[in-house]
Backbone as XML, in Angstrom:
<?xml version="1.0"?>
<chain id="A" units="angstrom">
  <residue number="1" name="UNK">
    <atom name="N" x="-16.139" y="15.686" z="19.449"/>
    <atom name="CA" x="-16.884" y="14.472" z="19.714"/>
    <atom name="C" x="-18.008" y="14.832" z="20.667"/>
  </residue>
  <residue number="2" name="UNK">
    <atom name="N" x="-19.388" y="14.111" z="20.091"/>
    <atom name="CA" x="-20.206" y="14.779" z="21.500"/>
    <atom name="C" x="-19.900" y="13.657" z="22.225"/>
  </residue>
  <residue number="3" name="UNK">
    <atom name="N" x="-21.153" y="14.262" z="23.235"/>
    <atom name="CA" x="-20.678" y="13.581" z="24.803"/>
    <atom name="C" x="-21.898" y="12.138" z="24.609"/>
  </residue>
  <residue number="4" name="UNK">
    <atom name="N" x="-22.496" y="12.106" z="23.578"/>
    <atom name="CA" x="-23.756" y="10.894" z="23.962"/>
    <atom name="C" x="-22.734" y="9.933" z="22.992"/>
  </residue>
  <residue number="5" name="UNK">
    <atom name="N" x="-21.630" y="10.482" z="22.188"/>
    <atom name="CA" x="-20.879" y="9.196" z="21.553"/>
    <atom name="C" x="-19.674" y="9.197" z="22.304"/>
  </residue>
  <residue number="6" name="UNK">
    <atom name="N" x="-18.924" y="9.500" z="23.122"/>
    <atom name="CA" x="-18.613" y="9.306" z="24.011"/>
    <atom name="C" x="-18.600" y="8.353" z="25.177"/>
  </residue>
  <residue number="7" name="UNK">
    <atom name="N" x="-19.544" y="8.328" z="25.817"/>
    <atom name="CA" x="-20.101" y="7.751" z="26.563"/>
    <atom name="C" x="-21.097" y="6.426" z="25.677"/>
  </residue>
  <residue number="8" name="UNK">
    <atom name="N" x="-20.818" y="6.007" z="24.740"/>
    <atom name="CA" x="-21.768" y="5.048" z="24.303"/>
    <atom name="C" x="-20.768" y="4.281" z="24.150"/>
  </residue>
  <residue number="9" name="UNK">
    <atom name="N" x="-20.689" y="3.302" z="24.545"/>
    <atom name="CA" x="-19.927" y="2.147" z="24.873"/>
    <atom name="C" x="-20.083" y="0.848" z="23.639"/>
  </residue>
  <residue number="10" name="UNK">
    <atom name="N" x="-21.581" y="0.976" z="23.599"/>
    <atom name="CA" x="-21.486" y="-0.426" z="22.892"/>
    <atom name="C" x="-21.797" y="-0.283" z="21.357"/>
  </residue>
  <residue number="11" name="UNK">
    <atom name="N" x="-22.231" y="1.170" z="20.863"/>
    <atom name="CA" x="-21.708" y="1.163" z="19.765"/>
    <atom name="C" x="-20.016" y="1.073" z="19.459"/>
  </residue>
  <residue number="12" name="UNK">
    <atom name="N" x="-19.564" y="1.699" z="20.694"/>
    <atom name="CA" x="-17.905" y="1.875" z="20.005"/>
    <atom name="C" x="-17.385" y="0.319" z="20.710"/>
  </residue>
  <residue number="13" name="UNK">
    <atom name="N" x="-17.826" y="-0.709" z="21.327"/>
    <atom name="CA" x="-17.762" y="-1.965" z="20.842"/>
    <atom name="C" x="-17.891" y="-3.062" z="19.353"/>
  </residue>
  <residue number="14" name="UNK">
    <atom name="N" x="-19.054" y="-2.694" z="19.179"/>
    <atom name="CA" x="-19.675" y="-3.151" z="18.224"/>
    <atom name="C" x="-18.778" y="-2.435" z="17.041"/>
  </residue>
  <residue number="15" name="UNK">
    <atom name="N" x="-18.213" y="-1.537" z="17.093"/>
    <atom name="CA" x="-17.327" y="-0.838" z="15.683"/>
    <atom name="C" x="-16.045" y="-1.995" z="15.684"/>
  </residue>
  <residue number="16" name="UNK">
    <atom name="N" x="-15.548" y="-1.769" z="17.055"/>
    <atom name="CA" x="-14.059" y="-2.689" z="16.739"/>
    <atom name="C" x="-14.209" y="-3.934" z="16.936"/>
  </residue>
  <residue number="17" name="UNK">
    <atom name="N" x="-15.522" y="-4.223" z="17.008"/>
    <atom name="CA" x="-15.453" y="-6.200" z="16.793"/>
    <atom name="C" x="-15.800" y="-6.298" z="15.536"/>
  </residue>
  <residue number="18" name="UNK">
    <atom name="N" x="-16.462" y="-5.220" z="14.582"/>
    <atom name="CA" x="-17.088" y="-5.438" z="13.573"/>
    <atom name="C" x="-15.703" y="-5.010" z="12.442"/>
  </residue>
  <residue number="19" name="UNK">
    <atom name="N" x="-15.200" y="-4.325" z="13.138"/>
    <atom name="CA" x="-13.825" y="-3.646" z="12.057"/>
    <atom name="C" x="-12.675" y="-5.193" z="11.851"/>
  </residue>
  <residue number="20" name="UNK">
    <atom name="N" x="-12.450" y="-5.773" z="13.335"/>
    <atom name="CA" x="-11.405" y="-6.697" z="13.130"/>
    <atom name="C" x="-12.086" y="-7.801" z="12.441"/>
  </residue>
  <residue number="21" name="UNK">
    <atom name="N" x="-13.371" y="-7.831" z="12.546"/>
    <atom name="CA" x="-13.823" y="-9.391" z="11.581"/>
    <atom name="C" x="-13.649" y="-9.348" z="10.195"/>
  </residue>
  <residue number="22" name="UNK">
    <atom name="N" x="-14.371" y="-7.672" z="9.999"/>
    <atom name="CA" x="-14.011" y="-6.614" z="8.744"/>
    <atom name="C" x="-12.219" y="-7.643" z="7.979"/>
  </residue>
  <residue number="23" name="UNK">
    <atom name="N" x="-11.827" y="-7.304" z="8.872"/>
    <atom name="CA" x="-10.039" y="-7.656" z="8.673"/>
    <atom name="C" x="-9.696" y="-9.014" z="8.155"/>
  </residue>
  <residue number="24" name="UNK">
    <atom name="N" x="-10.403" y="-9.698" z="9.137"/>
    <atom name="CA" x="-10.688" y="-11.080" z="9.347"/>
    <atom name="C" x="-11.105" y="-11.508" z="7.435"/>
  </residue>
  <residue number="25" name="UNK">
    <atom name="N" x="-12.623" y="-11.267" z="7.792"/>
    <atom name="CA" x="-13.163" y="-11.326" z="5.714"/>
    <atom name="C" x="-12.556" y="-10.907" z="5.146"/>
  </residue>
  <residue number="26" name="UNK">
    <atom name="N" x="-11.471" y="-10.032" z="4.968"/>
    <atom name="CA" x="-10.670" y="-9.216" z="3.920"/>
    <atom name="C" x="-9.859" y="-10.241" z="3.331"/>
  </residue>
  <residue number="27" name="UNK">
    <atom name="N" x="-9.304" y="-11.056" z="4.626"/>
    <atom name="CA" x="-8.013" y="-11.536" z="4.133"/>
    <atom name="C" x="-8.966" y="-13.199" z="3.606"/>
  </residue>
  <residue number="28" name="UNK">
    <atom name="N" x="-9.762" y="-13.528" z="4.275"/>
    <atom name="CA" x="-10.480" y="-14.754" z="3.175"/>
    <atom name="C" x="-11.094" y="-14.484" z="1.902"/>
  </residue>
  <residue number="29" name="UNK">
    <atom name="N" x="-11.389" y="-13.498" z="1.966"/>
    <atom name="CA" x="-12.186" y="-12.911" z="0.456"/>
    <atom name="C" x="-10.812" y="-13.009" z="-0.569"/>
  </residue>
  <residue number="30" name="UNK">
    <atom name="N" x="-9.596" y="-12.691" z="-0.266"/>
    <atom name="CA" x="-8.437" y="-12.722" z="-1.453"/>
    <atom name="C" x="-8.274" y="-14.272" z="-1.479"/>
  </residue>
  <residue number="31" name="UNK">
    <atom name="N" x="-8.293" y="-15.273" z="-0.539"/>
    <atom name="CA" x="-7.861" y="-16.866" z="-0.381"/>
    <atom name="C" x="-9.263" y="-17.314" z="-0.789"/>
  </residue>
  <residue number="32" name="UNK">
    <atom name="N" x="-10.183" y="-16.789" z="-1.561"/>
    <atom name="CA" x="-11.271" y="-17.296" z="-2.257"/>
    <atom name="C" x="-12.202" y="-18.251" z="-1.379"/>
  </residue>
  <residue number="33" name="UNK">
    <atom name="N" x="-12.083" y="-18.095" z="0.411"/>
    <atom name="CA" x="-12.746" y="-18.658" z="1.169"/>
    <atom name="C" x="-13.926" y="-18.168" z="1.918"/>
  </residue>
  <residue number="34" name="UNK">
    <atom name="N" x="-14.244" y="-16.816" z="1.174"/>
    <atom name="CA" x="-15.341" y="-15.847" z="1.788"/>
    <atom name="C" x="-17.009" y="-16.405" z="1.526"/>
  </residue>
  <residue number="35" name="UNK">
    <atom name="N" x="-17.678" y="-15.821" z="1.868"/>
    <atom name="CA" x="-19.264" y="-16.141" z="2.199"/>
    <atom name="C" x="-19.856" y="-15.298" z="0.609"/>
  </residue>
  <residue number="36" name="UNK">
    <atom name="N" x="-19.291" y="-14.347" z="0.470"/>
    <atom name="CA" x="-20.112" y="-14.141" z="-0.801"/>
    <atom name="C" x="-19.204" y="-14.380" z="-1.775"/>
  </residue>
  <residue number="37" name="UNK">
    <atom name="N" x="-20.129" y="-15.116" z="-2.979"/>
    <atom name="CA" x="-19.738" y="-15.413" z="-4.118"/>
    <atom name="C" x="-18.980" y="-14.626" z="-5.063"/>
  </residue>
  <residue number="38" name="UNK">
    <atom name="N" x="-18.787" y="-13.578" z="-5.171"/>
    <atom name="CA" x="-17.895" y="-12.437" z="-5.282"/>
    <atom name="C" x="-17.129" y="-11.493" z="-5.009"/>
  </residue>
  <residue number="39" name="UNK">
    <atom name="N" x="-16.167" y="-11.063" z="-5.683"/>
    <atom name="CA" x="-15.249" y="-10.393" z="-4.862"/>
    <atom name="C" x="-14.289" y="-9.432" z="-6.030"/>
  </residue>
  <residue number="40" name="UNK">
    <atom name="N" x="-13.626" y="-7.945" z="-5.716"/>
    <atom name="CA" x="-13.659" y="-7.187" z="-6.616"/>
    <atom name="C" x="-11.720" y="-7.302" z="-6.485"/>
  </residue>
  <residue number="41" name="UNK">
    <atom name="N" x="-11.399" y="-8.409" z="-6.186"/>
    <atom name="CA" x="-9.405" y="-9.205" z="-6.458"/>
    <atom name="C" x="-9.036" y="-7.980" z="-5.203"/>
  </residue>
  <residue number="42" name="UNK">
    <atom name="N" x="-7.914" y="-7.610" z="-5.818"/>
    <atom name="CA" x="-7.118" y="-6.506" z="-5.143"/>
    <atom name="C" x="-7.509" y="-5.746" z="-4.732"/>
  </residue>
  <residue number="43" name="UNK">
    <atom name="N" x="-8.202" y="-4.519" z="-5.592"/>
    <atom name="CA" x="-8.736" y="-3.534" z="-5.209"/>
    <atom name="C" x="-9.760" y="-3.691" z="-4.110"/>
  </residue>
  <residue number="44" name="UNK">
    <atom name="N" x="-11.002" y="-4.337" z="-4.371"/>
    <atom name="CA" x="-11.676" y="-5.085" z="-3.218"/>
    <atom name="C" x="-10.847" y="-5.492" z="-1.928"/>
  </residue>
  <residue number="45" name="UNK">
    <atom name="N" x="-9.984" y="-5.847" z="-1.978"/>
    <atom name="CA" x="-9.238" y="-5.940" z="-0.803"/>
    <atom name="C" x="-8.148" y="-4.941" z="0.040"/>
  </residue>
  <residue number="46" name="UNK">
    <atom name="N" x="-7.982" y="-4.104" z="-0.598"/>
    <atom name="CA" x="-7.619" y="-2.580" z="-0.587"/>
    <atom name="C" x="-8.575" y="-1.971" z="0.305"/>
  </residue>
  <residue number="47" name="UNK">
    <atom name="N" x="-9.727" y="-1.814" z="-0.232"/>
    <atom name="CA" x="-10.755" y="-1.180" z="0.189"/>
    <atom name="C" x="-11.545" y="-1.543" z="1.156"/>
  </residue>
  <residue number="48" name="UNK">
    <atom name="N" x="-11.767" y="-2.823" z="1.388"/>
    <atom name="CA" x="-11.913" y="-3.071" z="1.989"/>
    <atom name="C" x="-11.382" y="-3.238" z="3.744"/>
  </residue>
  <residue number="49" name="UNK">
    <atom name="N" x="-10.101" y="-2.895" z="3.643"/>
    <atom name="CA" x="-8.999" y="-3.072" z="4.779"/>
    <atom name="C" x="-8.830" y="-1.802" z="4.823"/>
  </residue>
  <residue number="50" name="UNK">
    <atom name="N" x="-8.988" y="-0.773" z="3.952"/>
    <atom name="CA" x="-8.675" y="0.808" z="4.447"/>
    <atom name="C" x="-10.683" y="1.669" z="5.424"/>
  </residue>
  <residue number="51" name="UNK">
    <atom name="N" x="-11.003" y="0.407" z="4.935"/>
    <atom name="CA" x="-12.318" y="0.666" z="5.381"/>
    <atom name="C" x="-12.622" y="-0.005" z="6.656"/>
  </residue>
  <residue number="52" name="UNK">
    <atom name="N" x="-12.019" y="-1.195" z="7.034"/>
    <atom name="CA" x="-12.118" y="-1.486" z="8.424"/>
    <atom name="C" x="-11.070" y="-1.171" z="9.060"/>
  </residue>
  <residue number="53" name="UNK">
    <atom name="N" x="-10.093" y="-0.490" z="8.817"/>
    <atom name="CA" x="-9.077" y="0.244" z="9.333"/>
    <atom name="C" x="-9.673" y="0.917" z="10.168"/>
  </residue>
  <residue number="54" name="UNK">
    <atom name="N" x="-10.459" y="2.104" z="8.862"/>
    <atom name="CA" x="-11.472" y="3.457" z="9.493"/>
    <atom name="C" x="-12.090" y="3.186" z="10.666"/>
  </residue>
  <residue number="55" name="UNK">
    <atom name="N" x="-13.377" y="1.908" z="10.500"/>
    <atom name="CA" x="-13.979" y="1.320" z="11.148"/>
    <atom name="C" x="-13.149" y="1.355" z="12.881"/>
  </residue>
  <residue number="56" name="UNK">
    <atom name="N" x="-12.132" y="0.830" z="12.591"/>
    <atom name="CA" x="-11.733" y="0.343" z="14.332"/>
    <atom name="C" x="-11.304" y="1.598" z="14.739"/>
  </residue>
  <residue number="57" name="UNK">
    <atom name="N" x="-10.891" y="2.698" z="13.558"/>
    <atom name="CA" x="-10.799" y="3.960" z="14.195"/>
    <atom name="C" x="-11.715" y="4.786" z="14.909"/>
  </residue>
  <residue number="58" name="UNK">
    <atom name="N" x="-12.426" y="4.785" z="14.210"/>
    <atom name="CA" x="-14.016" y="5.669" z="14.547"/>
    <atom name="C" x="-14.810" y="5.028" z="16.207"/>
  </residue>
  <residue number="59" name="UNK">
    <atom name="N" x="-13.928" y="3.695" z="16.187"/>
    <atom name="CA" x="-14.290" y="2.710" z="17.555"/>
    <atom name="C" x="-13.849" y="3.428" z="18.710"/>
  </residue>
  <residue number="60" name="UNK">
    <atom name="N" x="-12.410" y="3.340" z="18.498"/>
    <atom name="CA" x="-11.348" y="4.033" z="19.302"/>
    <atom name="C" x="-11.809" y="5.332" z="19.873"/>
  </residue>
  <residue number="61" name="UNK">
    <atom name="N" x="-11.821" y="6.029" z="18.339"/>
    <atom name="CA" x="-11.862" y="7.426" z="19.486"/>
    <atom name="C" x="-13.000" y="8.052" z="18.132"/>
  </residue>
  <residue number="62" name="UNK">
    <atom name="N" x="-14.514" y="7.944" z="18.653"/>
    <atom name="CA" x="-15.324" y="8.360" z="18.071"/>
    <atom name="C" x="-15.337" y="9.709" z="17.429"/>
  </residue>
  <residue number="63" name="UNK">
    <atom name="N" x="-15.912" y="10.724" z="16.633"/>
    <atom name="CA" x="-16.067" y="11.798" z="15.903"/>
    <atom name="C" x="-17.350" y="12.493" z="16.039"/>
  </residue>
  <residue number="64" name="UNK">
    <atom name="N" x="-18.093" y="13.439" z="15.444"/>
    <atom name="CA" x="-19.478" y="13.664" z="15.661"/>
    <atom name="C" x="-20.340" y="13.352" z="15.321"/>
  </residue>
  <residue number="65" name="UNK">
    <atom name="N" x="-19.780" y="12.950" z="13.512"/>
    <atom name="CA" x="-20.819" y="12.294" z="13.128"/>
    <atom name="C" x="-20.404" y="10.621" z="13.074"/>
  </residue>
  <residue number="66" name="UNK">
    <atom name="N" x="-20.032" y="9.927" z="13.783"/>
    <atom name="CA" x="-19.464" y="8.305" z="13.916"/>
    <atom name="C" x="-20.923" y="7.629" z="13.245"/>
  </residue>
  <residue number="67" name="UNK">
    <atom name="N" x="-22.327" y="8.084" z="14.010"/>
    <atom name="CA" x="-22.840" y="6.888" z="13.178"/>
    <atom name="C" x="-22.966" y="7.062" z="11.629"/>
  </residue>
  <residue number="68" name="UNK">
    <atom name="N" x="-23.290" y="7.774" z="10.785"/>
    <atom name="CA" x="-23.459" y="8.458" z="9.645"/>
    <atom name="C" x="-22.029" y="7.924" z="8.993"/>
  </residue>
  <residue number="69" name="UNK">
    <atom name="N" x="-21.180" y="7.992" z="9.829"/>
    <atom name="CA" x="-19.642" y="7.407" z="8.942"/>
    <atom name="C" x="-19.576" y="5.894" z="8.999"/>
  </residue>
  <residue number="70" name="UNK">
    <atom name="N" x="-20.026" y="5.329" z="10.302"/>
    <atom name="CA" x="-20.097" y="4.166" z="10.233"/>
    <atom name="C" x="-21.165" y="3.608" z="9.409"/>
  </residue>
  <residue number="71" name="UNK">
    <atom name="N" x="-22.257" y="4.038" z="9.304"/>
    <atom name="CA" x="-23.101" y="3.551" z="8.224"/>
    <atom name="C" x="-23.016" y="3.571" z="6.576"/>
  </residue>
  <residue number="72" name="UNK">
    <atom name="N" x="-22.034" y="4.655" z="6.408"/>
    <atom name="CA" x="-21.208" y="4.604" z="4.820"/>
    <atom name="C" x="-20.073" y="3.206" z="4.905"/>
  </residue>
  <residue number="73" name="UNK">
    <atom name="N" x="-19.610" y="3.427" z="5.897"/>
    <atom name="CA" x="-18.306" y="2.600" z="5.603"/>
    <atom name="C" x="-18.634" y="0.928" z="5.703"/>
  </residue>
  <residue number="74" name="UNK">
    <atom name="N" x="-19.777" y="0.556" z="6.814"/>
    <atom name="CA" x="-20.677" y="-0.697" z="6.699"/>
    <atom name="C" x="-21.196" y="-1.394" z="4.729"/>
  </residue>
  <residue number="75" name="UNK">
    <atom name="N" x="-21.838" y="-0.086" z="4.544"/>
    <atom name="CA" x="-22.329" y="-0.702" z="2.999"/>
    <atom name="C" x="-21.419" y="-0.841" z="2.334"/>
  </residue>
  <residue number="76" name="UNK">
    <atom name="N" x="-20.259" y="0.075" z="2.285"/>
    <atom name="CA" x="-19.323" y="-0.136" z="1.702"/>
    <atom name="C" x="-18.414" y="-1.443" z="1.710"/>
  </residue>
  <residue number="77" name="UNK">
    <atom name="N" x="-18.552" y="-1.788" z="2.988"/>
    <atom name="CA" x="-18.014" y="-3.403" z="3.788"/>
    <atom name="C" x="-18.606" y="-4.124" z="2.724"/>
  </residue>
  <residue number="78" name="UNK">
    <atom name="N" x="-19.922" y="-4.067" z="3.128"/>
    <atom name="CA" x="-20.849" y="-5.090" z="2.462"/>
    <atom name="C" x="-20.510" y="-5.181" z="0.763"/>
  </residue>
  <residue number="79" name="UNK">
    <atom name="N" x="-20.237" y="-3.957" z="-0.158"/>
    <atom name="CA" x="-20.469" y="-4.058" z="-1.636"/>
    <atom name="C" x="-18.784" y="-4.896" z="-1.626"/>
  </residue>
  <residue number="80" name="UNK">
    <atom name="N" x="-18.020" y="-4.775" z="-1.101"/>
    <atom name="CA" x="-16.553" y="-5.197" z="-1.428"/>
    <atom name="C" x="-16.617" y="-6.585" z="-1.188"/>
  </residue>
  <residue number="81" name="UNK">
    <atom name="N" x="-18.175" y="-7.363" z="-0.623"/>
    <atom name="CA" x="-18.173" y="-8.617" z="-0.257"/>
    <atom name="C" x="-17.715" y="-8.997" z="0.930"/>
  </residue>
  <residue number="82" name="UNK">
    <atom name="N" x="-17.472" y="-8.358" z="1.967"/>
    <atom name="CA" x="-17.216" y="-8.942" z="3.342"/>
    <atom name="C" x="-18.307" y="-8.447" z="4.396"/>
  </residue>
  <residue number="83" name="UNK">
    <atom name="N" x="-19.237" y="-9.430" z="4.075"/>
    <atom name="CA" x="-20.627" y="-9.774" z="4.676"/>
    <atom name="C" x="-21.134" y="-9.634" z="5.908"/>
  </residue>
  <residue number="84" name="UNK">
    <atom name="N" x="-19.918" y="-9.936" z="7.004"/>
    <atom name="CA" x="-20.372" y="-10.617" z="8.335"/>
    <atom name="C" x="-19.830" y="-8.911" z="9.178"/>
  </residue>
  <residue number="85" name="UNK">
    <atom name="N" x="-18.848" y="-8.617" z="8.533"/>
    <atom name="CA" x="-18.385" y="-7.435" z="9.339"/>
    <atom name="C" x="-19.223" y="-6.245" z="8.773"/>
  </residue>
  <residue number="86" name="UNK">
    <atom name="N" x="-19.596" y="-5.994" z="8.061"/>
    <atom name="CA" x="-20.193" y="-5.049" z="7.436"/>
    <atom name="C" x="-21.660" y="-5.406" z="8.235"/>
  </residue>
  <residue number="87" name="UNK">
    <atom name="N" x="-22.177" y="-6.405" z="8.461"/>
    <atom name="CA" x="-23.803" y="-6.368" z="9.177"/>
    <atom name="C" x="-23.164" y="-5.611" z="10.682"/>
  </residue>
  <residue number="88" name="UNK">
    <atom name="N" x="-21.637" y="-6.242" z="11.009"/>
    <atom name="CA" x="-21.477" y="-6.088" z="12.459"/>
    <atom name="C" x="-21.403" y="-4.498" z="12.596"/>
  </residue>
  <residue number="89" name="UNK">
    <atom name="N" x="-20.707" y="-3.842" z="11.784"/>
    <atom name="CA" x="-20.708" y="-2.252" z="11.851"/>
    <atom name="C" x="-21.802" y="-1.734" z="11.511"/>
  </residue>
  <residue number="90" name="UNK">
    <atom name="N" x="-22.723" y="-2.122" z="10.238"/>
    <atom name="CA" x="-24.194" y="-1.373" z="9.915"/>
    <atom name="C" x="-25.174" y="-1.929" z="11.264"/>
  </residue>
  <residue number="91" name="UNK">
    <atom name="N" x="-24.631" y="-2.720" z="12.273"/>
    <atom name="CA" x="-25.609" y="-2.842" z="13.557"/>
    <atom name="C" x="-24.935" y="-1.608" z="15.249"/>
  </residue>
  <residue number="92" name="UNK">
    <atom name="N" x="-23.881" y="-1.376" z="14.500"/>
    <atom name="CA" x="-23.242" y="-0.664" z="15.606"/>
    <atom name="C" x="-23.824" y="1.028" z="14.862"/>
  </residue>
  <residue number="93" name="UNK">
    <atom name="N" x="-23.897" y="1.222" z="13.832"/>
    <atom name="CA" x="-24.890" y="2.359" z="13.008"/>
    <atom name="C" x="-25.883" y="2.602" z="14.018"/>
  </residue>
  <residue number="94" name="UNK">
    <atom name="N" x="-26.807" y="1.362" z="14.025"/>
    <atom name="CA" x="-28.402" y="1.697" z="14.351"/>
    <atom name="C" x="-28.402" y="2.055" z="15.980"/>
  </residue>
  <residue number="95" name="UNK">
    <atom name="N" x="-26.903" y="1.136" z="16.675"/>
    <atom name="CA" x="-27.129" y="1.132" z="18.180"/>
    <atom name="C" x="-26.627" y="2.673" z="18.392"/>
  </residue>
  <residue number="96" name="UNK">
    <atom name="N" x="-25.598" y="3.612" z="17.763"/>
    <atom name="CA" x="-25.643" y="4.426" z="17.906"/>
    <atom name="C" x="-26.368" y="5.685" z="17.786"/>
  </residue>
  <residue number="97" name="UNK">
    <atom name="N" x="-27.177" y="5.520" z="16.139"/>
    <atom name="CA" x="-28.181" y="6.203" z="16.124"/>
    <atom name="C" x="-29.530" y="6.276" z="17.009"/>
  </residue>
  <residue number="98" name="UNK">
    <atom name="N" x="-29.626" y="5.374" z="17.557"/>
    <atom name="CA" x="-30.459" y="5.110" z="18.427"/>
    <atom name="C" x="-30.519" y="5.917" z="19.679"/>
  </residue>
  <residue number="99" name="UNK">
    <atom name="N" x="-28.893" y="5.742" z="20.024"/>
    <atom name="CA" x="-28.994" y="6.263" z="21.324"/>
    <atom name="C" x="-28.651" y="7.774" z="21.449"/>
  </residue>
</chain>
């Protein structure tokens, strides 16, 4: 892990608020109460939950490349239809790449 993700705090905030909402949309996207109009049943919800799993992992205890993973696993949020967590992790992407 380097030391500038390490010490970056509010990307590895922004991962585990964005991972548990992640969690949060997963489980409305199967109860047909989600924000986007589509949704890929089971599997979509599979994937989606092994993906904000990752997400709150990569929070926890960052890696080297965290933003680059977090920015795969964000779009990926997003194509499975859980909207709100997927902006929240593809914004914890940019705060890390940034810094």
């Amino acid at each position: 892990m380097s030391e500038l993700q390490e010490t970056d705090k509010v990307m590895r905030v922004f991962a585990v608020i964005g991972g548990i909402v992640s969690v949060i949309e997963a489980i409305l996207v199967i109860t047909g109460t989600s924000i986007m109009p589509y949704n890929f049943g089971i599997l979509g919800l599979f994937l989606s939950l092994a993906a904000s799993i990752l997400v709150i992992g990569l929070g926890i205890r960052p890696i080297h490349y965290t933003p680059t993973f977090l920015g795969i696993l964000g779009v990926g949020l997003i194509i499975c239809a859980v909207l709100i967590g997927g902006i929240i992790v593809l914004l914890a992407t940019f705060i890390g790449a940034l810094s």
